[in-house]
C-alpha positions, 0 to 999 in steps of 0.5 A: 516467524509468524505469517511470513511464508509468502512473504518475500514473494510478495513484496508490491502490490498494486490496488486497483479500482476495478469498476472504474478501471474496466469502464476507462479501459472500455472508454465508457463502457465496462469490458469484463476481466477476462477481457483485459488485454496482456499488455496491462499484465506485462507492463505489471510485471516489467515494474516489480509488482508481484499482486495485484489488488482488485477493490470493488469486484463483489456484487454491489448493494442496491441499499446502499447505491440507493444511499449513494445517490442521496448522501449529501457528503458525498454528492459534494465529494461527485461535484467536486471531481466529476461536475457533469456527474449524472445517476448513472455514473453511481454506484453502491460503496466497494465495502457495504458488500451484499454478496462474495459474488463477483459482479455480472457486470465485470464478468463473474465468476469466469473473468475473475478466474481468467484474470488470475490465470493472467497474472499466474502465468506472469508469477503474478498473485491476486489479492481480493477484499474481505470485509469481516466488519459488516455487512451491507444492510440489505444482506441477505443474513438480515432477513434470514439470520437477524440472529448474526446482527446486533440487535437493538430495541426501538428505544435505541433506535430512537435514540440513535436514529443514525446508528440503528435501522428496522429490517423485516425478517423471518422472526418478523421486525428487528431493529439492527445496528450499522456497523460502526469505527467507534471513534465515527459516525455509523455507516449508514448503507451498513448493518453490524454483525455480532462476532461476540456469537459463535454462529456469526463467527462461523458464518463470518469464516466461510465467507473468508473461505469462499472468497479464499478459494478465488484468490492468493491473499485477502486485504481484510478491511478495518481488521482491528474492529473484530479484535475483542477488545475494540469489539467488546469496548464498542457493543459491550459482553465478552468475545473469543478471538475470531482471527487466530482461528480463522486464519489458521484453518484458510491455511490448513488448505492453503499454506501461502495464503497472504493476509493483510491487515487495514489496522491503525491506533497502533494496533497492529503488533496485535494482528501480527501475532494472530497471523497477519504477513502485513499490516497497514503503515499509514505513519510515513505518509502522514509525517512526509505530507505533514509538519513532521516530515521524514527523519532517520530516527523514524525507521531505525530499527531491525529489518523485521519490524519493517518487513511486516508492514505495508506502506503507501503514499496513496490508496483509494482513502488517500488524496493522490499523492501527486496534488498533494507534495510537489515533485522534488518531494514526492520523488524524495518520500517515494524513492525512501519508503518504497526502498524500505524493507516494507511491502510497498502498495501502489495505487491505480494512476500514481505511476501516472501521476494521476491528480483527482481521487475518484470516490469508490461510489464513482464510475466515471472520472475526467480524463486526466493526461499523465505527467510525463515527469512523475511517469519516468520517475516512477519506470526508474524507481520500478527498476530499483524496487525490482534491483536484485540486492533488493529484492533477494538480499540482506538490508542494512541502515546506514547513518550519515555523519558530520561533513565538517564540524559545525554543519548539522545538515547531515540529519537530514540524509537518510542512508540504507544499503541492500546486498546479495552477493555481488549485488549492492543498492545503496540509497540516499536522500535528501529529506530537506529544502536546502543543501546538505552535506554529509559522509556515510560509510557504504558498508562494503568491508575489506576493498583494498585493490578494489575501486567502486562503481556509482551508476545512479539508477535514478539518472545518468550519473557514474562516479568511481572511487577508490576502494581504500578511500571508501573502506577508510572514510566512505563517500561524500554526499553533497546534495541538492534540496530534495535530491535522491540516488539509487546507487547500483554498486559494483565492486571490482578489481582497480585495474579494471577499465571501462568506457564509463572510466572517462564519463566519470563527474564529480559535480556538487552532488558528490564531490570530494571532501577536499572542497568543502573548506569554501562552503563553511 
């Protein structure tokens, strides 16, 4: 299969945003990466995370701070986090980018180097931003090469104030475009490469090669835009492809080179094909925070499919997951989607329970005190992400059924099932408001002689079952709104007796069936 060499190495990334993270570590004054204490790569490790993503470290525009500063959206967006926010809190946009330079200020070229030994010596990867869509405006190119750019008349620039711009080059004045998502107004602080030319697409490449060279895999921002038909559609003229080859040549030297798409208008089947190990699933997101809400028929498919996708309940586009669903949901949407098959993306402060999403521009943010709840939530789930059967093994949907005739809540548990060897997880939740009941078959096969262990991963609970009673009708679930399990499973001879035997429950959450009669 296309694009999976790296693939099972890297399954959970964490994205950071680095100016604003090296300026808390620093309490208000930036340290550089090189002086990021080993504490921070140890607890990385300790929750499963096998890359780290570092948003922000190239070298910022001048332009487009300039823009920053002045933008009338986004100084609402300042005020509304930050009240007391001055001009030296802002900077330039992560993603108008004038150079693949890492910034002086967070250390260069030395620090990124030695936060990446950090993370190589705790078997750790670092993924690095590559924005192949446009450049800053004030790149160096739009004076040296205007030749790379989308060029437009002072008819267009007239015309469209907004998505064109005068620049004075070598070859004397040009009018540029900004680069643009066809369905958005122009960025502003941007200008628009011309991927339809070979020598813009050769210059484009040993970009991605230099910053190749630096890292163990690329998040590729906007990736769809310079698939040719999105491009042509916008600007018009016919293009060759430009992913195919270049990602072919970055692995030419580097084999295991990871690339990540940001794609959406499902578009992403496409970017597998040219090479992609994963792109963007934004779906699960929207459908726990919307009306849709989770359902079993969302995911119901081959585990292939959901290994190509990367899947998060934030990131620095996204409000915070935390202001956004209650606890008892968001433990529900976090313990299902990040124990799918999906590469899973956590973002800086979720595991905290971090409230207030800082605008990329933003260098300072209140200080915000963790919630304790969503923080040892999110060290239990860490542990079951980390789960051997689940990280080495074989995964399997599983498919509730009727408890009782006459009672559909059993749609509403979703059921999946992990094993390797000895190892099994199976995980259940609650995708509703109210009570639900349900049988659901644990795929274990032949148990005679055999007794089941529970050890929910996510509390304290143990229950013990008799290996034929599960091989024949499975378990019974009953749970609380919103409830979850992360099951460890053992599998053991029933003449075996532990300590645990006599801790054994049978509370409402997993009663026997024998009960339901009372509760038609």
């Amino acid at each position: 299969m296309k694009g999976s060499r790296a693939m099972n190495s890297c399954r959970t990334i964490l994205e950071i945003n680095t100016r604003l993270w090296l300026r808390q570590l620093g309490n208000g004054t930036p340290i550089t990466l090189s002086d990021v204490a080993g504490e921070h790569f140890d607890r990385w490790k300790s929750r499963a995370v096998d890359a780290v993503w570092l948003m922000g470290i190239w070298t910022p525009s001048s332009a487009s701070r300039q823009i920053a500063l002045v933008h009338e959206g986004l100084r609402k967006d300042y005020s509304e986090v930050l009240p007391d926010w001055n001009e030296d809190d802002v900077t330039a946009s992560p993603y108008a980018i004038v150079s693949y330079d890492v910034n002086p200020e967070l250390g260069g070229e030395e620090g990124l180097a030695k936060f990446r030994e950090n993370l190589h010596a705790r078997g750790m990867k670092l993924i690095l931003d590559f924005v192949p869509s446009h450049t800053a405006r004030d790149h160096p190119w739009t004076e040296s090469h205007p030749e790379y750019y989308v060029q437009g008349t002072e008819e267009d620039l007239a015309r469209d104030p907004d998505s064109w711009f005068h620049v004075e080059t070598v070859h004397g004045p040009k009018v540029l475009a900004h680069g643009r998502d066809p369905y958005f107004p122009a960025w502003s602080d941007t200008a628009q490469p011309d991927m339809r030319k070979l020598d813009t697409q050769i210059a484009v490449l040993g970009e991605l090669q230099k910053v190749a060279a630096r890292c163990d895999g690329v998040r590729c921002d906007m990736a769809m835009l310079i698939l040719s038909h999105v491009f042509t559609k916008t600007w018009g003229g016919d293009m060759r492809e430009f992913w195919p080859g270049a990602i072919r040549l970055v692995r030419e030297k580097k084999k295991d080179f990871l690339f990540i798409a940001e794609v959406y208008w499902g578009l992403d089947p496409e970017l597998h094909e040219m090479g992609f190990d994963y792109t963007y699933d934004k779906d699960p997101l929207d459908w726990a925070v919307g009306p849709t809400g989770l359902s079993r028929v969302q995911f119901d498919y081959d585990e292939e499919k959901h290994r190509r996708r990367l899947r998060f309940l934030e990131n620095h586009d996204e409000k915070r997951i935390a202001s956004r669903l209650s606890f008892p949901m968001h433990r529900a949407a976090a313990t299902w989607i990040f124990t799918l098959p999906s590469a899973n993306l956590f973002y800086q402060g979720q595991f905290m329970g971090t409230q207030l999403k800082a605008p990329v521009q933003l260098l300072r943010m209140p200080k915000e005190e963790p919630n304790q709840q969503i923080s040892e939530f999110y060290d239990a789930l860490m542990k079951v992400i980390g789960h051997d059967a689940k990280r080495l093994g074989q995964w399997a949907y599983l498919h509730p059924r009727q408890a009782w005739q006459g009672n559909e809540t059993f749609w509403q548990v979703l059921a999946q099932a992990w094993d390797d060897d000895d190892k099994h997880l199976r995980i259940f939740v609650n995708w509703a408001d109210y009570r639900t009941q349900c049988w659901v078959d644990l795929h274990f096969g032949n148990l005679q002689g055999k007794e089941v262990v529970l050890r929910d991963m996510l509390s304290d609970k143990v229950y013990i079952r008799d290996g034929v009673e599960v091989m024949m009708r499975g378990i019974y679930l009953d749970m609380e709104p919103w409830e979850v399990h992360a099951f460890d499973c053992e599998v053991r001879d029933a003449a075996a007796v532990t300590n645990e035997d006599s801790e054994e429950e049978i509370p409402a959450m997993l009663r026997d069936a024998q009960n339901r009669e009372h509760k038609k």
